[in-house]
C-alpha positions in Angstrom: 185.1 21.1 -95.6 187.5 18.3 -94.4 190.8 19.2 -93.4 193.5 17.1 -93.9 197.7 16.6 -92.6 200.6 15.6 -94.8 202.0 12.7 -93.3 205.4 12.9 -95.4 208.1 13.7 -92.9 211.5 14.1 -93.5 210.4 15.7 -97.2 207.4 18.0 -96.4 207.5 20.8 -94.8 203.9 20.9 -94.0 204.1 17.4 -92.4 207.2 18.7 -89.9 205.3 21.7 -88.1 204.5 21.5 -84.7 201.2 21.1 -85.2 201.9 19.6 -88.9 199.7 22.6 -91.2 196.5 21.9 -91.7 194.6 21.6 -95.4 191.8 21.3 -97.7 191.2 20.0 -101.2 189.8 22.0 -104.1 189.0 18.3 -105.6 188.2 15.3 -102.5 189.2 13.0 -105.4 192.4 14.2 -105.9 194.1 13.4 -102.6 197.4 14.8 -103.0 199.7 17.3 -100.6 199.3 20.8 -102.0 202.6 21.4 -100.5 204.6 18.0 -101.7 202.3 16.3 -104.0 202.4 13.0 -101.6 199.6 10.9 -101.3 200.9 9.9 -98.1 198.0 12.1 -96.5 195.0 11.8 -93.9 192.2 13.4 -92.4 193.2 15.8 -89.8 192.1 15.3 -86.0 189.3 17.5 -84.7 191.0 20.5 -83.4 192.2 20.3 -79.7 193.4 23.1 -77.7 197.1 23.1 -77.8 199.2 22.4 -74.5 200.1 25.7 -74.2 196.2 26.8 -74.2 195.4 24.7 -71.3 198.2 26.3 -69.6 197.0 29.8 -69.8 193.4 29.1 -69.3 194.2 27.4 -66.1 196.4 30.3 -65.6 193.6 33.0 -65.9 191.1 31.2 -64.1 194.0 31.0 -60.9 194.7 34.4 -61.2 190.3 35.9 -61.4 190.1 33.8 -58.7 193.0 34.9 -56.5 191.7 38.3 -57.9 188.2 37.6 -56.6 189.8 36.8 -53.3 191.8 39.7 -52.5 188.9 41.7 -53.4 186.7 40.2 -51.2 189.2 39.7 -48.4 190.2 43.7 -48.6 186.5 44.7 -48.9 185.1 42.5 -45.9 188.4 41.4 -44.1 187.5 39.0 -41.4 186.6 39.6 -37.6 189.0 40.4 -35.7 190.0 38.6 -32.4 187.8 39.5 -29.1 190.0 42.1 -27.2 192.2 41.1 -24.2 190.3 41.2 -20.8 191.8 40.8 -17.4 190.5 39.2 -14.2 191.6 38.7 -10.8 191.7 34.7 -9.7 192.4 35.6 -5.9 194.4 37.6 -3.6 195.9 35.3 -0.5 195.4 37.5 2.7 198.5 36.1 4.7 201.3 36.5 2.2 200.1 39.2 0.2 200.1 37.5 -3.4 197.5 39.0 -5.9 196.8 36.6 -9.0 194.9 37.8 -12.3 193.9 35.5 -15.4 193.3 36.9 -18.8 190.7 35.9 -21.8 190.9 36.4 -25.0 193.4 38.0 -27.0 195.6 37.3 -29.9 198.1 34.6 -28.7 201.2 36.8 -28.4 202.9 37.5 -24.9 201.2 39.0 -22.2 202.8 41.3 -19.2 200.6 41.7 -15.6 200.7 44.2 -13.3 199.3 46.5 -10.8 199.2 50.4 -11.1 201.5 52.1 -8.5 202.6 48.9 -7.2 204.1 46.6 -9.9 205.1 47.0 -12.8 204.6 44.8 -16.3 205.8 41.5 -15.6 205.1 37.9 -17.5 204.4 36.6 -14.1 200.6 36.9 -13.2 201.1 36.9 -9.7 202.6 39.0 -7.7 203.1 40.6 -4.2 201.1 44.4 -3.0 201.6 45.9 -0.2 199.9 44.9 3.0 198.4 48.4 3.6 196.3 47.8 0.5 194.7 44.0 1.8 191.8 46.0 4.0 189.5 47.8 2.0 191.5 49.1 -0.7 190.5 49.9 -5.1 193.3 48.2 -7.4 193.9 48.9 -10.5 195.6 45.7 -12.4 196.5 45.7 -15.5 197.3 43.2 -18.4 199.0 44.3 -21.5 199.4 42.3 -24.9 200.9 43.3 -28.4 200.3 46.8 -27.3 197.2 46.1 -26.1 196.1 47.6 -22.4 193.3 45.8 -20.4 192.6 47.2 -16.8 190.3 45.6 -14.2 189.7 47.4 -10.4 189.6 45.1 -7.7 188.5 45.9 -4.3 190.4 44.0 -0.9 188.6 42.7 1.5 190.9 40.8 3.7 190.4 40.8 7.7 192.7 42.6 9.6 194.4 40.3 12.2 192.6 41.1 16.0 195.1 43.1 18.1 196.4 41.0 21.3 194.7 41.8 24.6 196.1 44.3 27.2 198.3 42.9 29.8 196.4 42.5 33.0 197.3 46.3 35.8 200.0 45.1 37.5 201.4 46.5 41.0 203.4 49.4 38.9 199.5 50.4 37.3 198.5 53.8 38.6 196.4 57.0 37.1 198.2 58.9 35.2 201.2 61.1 36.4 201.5 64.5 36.9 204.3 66.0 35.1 206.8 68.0 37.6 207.6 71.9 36.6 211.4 72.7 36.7 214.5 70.8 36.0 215.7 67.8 37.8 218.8 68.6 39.6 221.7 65.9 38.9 221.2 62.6 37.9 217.3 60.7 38.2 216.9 57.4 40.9 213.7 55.7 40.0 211.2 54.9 42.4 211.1 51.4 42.8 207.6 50.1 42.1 206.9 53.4 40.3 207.1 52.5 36.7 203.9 51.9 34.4 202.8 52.1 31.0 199.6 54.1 29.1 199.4 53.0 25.8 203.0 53.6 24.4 203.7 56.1 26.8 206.2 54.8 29.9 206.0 56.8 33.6 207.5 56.7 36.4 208.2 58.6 39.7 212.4 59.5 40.3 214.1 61.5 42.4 216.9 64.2 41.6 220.4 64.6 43.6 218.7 67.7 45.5 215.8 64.8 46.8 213.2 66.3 44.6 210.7 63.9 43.5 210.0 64.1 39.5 207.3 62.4 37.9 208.4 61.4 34.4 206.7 60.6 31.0 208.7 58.7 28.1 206.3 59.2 24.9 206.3 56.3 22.3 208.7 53.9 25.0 209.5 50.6 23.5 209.1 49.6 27.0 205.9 49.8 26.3 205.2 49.2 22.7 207.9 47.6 21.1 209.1 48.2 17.3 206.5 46.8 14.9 203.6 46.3 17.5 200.1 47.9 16.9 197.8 50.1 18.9 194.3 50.7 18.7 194.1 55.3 19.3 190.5 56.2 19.3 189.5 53.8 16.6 192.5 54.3 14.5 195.0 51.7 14.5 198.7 52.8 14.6 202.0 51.0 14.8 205.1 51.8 16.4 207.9 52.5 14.3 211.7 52.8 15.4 214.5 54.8 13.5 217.7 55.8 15.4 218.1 58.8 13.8 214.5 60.4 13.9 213.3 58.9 16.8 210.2 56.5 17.9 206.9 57.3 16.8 203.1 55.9 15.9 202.0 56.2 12.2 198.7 55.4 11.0 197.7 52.2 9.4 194.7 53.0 8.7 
């Protein structure tokens, strides 16, 4: 059946809803207002959905598809990032300076270091110590977001070649033989007497009684001064000097 609208405003209440109320006739010929008796009438509008409708349609439809989202997102999150990985670039054999490089990762910060040696810093390069440039296993270390990657690194620098032996000279003899006893008074040395073997010093000197002594100074800087290396039997050794404790060789490798 047709419906139809009052269109008598101001005196119908039908005709002032929001929508104005929609109606049928019991008698098409009789085209009144059931509500007002006005003629003042006409065929409704094909229904519409309301304003309001739209609103909550497009409402639901946001919300199953957020909905479908988060399920999908919580069921199969996505991948995450490749873990961080850290490299060494180079290490420069005369100062000392060990660089790394890192790939991957999540963007944040990321601290550099070396175990034993240095600890995590933002700079990635950095100094180690120079018994560790011949031959040595590293462990470096990059660390990001709580995040530890750790990479060994093996040295392989050259060890500088020791300088040759100075030519014998006139004071270059076989080695000494140490005198039993006590010299008596103060020592005169020989003159012409004096030589070194390795880091030891020797030299012949003669007491206030005019015994002759023959003497042996072990580690004499006269011989091998603070700092300078030695080639033992293969090993390599360096003299070190300390005022309290004394001269003496310690291994360097």
């Amino acid at each position: 059946m047709k419906k139809y609208i009052c269109l008598n405003h101001g005196e119908c209440s039908w005709a002032d809803e929001k929508p104005p109320r929609e109606f049928t006739l019991d008698n098409p010929d009789e085209l009144n207002c059931p509500n007002c008796e006005s003629k003042n009438i006409k065929e409704a509008p094909k229904s519409s959905t309301p304003p309001w409708s739209k609103f909550a349609i497009i409402t639901g439809l946001l919300l199953l598809i957020g909905g479908i989202a988060w399920y999908f997102w919580t069921v199969n999150p996505p991948p995450p990032p490749p873990p961080l990985k850290v490299s060494v670039v180079g290490l420069d054999c005369n100062t000392g300076f060990l660089t790394l490089t890192t790939n991957n990762g999540d963007g944040s910060p990321i601290t550099f270091g070396a175990e034993g040696q240095v600890l995590a810093q933002k700079d990635s390069s950095f100094k180690i110590d120079k018994s560790l440039l011949y031959n040595k296993s590293i462990t470096v270390f990059a660390v990001q977001n709580g995040y530890r990657s750790t990479a060994e690194f093996i040295t392989s620098c050259t060890p500088l070649p020791l300088p040759p032996p100075p030519p014998p000279g006139p004071n270059h003899r076989k080695k000494p033989i140490l005198t039993n006893g006590s010299p008596k008074g103060n020592l005169t040395v020989i003159e012409g007497s004096e030589g070194c073997e390795i880091c030891t010093r020797y030299y012949s000197a003669i007491d206030e009684a005019g015994h002759t002594h023959e003497i042996r100074e072990k580690n004499s800087t006269d011989c091998c001064p603070c700092g300078q290396t030695v080639q033992i039997k293969g090993l390599t050794y360096r003299m070190e000097c300390n005022e309290l404790a004394g001269n003496k060789l310690i291994i360097v490798q």
